[in-house]
N, CA, C and O atoms as CSV, one atom per row, in Angstrom:
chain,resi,resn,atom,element,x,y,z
A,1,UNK,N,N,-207.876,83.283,52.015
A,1,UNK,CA,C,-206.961,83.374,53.140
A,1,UNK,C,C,-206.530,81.970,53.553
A,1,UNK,O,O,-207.255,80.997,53.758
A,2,UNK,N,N,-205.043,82.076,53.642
A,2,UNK,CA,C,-204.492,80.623,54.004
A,2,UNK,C,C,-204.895,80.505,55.682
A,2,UNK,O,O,-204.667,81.394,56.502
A,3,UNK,N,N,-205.570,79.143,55.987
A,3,UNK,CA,C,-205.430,79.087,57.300
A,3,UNK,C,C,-204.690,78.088,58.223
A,3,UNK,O,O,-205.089,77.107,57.596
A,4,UNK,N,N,-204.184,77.722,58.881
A,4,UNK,CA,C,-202.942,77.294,59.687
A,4,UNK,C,C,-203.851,75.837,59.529
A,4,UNK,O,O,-203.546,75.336,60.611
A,5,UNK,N,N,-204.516,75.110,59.060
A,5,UNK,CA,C,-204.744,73.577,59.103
A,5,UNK,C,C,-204.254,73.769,57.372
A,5,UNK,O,O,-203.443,72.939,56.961
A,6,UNK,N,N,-204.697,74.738,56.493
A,6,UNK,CA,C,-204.073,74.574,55.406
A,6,UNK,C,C,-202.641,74.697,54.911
A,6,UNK,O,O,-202.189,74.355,53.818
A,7,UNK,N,N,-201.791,75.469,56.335
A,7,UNK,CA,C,-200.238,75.028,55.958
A,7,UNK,C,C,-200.462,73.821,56.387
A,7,UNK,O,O,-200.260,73.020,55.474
A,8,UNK,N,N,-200.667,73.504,57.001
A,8,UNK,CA,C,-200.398,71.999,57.892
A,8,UNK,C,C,-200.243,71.006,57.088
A,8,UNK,O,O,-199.403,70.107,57.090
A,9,UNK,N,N,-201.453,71.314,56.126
A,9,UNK,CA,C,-201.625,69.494,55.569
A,9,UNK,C,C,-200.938,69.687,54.133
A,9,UNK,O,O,-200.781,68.731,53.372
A,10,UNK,N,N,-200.499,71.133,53.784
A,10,UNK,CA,C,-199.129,71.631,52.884
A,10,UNK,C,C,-197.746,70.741,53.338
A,10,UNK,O,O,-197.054,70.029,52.610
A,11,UNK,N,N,-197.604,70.989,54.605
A,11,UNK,CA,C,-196.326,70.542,55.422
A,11,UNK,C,C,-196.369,69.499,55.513
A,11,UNK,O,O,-195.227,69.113,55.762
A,12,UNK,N,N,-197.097,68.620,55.460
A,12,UNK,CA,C,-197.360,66.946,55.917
A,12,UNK,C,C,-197.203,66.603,53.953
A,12,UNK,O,O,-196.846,65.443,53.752
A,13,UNK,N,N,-197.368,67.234,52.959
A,13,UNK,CA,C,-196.906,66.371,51.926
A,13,UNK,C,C,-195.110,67.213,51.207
A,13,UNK,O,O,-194.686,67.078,50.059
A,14,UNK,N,N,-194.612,67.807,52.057
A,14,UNK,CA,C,-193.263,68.135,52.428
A,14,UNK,C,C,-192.059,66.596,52.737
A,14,UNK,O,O,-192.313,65.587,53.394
A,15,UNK,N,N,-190.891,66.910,52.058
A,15,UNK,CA,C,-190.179,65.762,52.553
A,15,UNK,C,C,-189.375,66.395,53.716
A,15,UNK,O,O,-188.992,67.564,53.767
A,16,UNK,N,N,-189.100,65.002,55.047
A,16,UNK,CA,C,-188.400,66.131,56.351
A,16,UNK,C,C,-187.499,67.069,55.746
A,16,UNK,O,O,-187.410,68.081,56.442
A,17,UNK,N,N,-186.860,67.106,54.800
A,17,UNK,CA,C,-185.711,68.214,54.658
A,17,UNK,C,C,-186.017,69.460,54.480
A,17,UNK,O,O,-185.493,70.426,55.035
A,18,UNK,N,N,-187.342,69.456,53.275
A,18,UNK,CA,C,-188.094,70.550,52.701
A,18,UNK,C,C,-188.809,71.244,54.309
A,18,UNK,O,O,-188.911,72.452,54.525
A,19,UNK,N,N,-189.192,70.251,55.187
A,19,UNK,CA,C,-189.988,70.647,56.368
A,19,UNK,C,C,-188.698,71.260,57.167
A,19,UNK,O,O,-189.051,72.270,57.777
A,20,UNK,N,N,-187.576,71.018,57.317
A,20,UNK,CA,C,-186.996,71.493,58.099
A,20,UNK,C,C,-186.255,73.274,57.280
A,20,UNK,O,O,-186.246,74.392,57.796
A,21,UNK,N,N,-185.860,72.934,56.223
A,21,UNK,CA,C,-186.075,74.220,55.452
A,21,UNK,C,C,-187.252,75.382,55.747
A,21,UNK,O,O,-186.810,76.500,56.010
A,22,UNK,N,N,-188.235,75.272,55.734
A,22,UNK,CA,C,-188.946,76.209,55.842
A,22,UNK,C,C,-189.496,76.573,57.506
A,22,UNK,O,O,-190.216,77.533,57.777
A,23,UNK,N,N,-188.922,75.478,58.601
A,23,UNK,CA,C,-188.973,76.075,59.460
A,23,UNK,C,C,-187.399,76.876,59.837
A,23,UNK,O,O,-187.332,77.773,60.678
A,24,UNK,N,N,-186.502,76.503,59.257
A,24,UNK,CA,C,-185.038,77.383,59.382
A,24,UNK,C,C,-185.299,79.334,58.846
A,24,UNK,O,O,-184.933,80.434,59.260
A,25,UNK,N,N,-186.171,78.761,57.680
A,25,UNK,CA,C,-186.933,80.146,57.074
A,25,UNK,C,C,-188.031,80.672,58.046
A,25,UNK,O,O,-188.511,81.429,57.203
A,26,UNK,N,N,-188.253,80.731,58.354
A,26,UNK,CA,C,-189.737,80.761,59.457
A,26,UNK,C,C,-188.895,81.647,60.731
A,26,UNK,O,O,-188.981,82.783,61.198
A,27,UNK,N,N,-187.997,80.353,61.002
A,27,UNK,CA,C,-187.298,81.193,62.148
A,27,UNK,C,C,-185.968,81.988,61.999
A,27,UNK,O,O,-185.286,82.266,62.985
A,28,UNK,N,N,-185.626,82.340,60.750
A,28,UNK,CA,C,-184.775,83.213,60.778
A,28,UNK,C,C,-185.844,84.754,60.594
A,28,UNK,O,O,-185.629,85.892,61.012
A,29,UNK,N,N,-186.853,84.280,59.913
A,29,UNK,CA,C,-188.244,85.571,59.837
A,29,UNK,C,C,-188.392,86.415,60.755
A,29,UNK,O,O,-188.295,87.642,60.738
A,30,UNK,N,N,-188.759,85.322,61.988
A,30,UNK,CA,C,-188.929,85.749,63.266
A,30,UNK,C,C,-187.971,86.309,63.817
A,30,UNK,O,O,-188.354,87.209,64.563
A,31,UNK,N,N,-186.716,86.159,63.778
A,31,UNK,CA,C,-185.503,86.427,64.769
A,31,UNK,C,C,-185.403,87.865,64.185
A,31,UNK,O,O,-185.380,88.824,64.957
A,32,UNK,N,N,-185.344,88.030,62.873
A,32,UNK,CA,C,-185.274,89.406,62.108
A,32,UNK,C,C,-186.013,90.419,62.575
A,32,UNK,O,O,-185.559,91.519,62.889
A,33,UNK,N,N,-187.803,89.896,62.666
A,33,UNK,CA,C,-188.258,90.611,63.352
A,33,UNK,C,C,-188.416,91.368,64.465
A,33,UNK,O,O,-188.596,92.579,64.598
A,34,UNK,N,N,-188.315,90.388,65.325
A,34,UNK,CA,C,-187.757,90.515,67.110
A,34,UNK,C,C,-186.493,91.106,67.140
A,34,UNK,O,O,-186.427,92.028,67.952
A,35,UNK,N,N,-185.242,90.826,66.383
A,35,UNK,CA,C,-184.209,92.215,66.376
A,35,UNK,C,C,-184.830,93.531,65.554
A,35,UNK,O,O,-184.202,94.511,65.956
A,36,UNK,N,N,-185.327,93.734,65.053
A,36,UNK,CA,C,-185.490,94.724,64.637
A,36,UNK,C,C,-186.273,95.717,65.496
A,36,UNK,O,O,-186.109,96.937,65.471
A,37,UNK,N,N,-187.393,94.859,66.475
A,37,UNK,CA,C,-187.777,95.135,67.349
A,37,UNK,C,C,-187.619,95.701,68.871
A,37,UNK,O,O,-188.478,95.773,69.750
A,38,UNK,N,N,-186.041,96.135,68.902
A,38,UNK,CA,C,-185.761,95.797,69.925
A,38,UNK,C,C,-186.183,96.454,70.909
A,38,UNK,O,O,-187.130,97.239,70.861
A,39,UNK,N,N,-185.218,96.075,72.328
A,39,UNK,CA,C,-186.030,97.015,73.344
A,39,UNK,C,C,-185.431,98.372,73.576
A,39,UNK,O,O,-185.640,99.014,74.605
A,40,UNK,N,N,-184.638,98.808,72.529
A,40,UNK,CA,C,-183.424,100.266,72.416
A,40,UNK,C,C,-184.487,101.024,72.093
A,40,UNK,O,O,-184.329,102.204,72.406
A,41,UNK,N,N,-185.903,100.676,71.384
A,41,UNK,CA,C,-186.718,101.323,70.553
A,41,UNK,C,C,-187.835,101.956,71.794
A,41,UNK,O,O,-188.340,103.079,71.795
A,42,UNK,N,N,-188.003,101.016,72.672
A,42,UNK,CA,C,-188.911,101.241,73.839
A,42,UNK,C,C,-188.103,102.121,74.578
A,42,UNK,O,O,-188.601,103.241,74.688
A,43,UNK,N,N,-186.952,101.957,75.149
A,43,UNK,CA,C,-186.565,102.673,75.835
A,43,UNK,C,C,-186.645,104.642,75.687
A,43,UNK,O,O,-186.886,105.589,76.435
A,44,UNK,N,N,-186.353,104.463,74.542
A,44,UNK,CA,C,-186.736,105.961,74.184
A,44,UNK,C,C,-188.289,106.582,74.855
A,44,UNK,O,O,-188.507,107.768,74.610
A,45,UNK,N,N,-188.867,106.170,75.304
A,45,UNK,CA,C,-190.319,106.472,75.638
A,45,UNK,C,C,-190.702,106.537,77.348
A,45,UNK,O,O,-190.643,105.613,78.161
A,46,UNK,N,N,-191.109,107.964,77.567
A,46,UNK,CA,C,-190.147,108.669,78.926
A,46,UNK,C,C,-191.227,107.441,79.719
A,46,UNK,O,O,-191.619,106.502,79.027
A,47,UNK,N,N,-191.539,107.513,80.801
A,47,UNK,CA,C,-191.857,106.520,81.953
A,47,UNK,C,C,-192.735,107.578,82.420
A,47,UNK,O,O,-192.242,108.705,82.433
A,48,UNK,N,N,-193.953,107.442,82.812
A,48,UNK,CA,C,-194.583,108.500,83.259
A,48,UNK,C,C,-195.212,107.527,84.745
A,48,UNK,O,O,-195.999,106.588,84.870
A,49,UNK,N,N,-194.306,108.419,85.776
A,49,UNK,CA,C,-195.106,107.604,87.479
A,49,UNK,C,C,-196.556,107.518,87.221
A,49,UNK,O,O,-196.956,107.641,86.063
A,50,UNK,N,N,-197.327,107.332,88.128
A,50,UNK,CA,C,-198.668,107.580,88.712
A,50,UNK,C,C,-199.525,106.744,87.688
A,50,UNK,O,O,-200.754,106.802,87.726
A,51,UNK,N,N,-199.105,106.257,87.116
A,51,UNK,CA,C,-200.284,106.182,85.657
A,51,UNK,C,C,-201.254,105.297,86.256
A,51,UNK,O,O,-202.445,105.596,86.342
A,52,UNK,N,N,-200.714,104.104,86.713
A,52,UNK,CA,C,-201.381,102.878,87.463
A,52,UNK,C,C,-202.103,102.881,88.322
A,52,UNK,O,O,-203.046,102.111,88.504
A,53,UNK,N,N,-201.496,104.389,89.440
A,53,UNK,CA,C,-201.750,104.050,91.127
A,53,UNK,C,C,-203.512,104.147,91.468
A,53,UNK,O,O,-204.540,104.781,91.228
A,54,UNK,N,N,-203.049,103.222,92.065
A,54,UNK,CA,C,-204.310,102.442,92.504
A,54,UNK,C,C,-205.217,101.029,92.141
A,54,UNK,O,O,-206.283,100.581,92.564
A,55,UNK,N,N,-204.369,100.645,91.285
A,55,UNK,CA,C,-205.071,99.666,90.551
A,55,UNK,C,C,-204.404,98.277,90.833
A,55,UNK,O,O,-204.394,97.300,90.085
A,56,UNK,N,N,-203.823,98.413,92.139
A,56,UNK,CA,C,-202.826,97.124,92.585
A,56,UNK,C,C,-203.269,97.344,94.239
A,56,UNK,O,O,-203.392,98.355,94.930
A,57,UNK,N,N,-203.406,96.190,94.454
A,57,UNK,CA,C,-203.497,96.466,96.161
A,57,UNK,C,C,-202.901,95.373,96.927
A,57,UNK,O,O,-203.406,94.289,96.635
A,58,UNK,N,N,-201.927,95.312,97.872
A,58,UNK,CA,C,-201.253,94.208,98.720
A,58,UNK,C,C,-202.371,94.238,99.982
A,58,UNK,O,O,-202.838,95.271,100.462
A,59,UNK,N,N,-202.734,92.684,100.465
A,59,UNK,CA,C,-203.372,92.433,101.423
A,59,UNK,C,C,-202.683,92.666,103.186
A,59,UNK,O,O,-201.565,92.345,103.589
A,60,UNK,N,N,-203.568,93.181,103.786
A,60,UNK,CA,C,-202.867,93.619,105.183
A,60,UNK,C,C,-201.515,92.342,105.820
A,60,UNK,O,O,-200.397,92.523,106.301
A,61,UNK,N,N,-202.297,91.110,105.525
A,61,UNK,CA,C,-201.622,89.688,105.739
A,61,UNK,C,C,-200.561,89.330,105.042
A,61,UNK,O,O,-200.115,88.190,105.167
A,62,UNK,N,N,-199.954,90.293,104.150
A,62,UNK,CA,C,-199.508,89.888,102.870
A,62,UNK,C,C,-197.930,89.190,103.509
A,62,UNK,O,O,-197.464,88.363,102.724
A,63,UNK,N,N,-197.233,89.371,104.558
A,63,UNK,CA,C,-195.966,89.109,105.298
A,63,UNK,C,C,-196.613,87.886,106.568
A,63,UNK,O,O,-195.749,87.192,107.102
A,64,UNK,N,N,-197.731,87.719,106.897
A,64,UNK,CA,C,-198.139,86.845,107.488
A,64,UNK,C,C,-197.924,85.146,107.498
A,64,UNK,O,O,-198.255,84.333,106.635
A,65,UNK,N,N,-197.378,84.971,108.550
A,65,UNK,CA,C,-196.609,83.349,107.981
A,65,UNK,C,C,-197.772,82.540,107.991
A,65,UNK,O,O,-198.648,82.478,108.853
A,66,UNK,N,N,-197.645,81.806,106.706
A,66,UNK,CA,C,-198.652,80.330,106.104
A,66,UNK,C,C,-198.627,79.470,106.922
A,66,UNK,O,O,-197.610,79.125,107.524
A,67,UNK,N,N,-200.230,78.786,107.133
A,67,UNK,CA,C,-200.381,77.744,108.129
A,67,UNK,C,C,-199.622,76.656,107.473
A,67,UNK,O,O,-199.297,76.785,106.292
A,68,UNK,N,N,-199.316,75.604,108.140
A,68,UNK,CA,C,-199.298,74.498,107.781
A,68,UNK,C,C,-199.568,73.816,106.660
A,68,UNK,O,O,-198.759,73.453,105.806
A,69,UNK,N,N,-201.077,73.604,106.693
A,69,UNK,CA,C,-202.223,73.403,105.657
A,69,UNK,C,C,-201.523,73.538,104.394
A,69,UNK,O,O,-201.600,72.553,103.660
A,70,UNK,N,N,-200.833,74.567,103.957
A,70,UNK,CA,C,-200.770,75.648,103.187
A,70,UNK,C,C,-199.695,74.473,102.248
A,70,UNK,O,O,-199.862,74.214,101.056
A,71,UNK,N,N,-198.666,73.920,103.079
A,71,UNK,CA,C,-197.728,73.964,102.707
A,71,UNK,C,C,-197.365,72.119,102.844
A,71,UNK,O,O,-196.358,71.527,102.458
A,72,UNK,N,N,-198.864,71.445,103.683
A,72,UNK,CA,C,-198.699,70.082,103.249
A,72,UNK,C,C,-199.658,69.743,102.750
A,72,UNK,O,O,-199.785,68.534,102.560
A,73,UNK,N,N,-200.748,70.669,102.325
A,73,UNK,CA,C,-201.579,69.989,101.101
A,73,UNK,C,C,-202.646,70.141,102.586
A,73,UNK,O,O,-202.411,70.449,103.754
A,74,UNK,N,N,-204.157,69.668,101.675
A,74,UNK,CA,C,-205.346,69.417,102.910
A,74,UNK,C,C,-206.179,70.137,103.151
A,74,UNK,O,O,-207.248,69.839,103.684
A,75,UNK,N,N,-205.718,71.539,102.688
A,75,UNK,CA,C,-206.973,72.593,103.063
A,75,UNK,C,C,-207.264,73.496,101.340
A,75,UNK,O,O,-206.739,74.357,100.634
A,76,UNK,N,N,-208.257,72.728,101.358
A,76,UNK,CA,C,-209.147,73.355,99.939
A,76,UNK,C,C,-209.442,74.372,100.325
A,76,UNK,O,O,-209.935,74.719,99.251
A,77,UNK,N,N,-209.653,75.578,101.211
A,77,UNK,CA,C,-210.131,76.524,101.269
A,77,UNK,C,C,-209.209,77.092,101.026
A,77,UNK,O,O,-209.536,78.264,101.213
A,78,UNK,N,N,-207.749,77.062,100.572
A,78,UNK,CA,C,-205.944,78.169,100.573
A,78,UNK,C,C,-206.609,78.258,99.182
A,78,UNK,O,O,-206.883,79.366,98.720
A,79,UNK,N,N,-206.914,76.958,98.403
A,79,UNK,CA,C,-206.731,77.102,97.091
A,79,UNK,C,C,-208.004,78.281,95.962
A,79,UNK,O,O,-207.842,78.820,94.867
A,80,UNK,N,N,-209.160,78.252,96.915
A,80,UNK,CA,C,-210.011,79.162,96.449
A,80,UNK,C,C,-209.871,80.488,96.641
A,80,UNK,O,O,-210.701,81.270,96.177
């Protein structure tokens, strides 16, 4: 199995042109893939509500305006 330090030091005895070639190849690979992928394919797939509920919760404070502190630096306790 090829592993990504063994392209590497493949690519490092590459001349820039050859290196830029095979990343033009690389990323036309990818782009192929990701269109082929698209999101026309997801959409087909109904949405079912409820699946989540409950597993998200907003804090009572959540609209509560930020001290000061918050917003010029100074209070290590916002950040924990």
């Amino acid at each position: 199995m090829t592993t990504v330090h063994d392209v590497l030091v493949i690519a490092t005895q590459l001349t820039p042109v050859e290196q830029l070639e095979v990343i033009q190849a690389l990323s036309r690979g990818l782009q192929q893939h990701y269109t082929a992928q698209s999101p026309a394919a997801f959409a087909a797939q109904p949405r079912i509500l409820g699946v989540h509920a409950g597993t998200l919760w907003v804090s009572d404070d959540f609209d509560a305006e930020l001290p000061d502190a918050f917003w010029l630096g100074g209070n290590d306790e916002l950040a924990a």
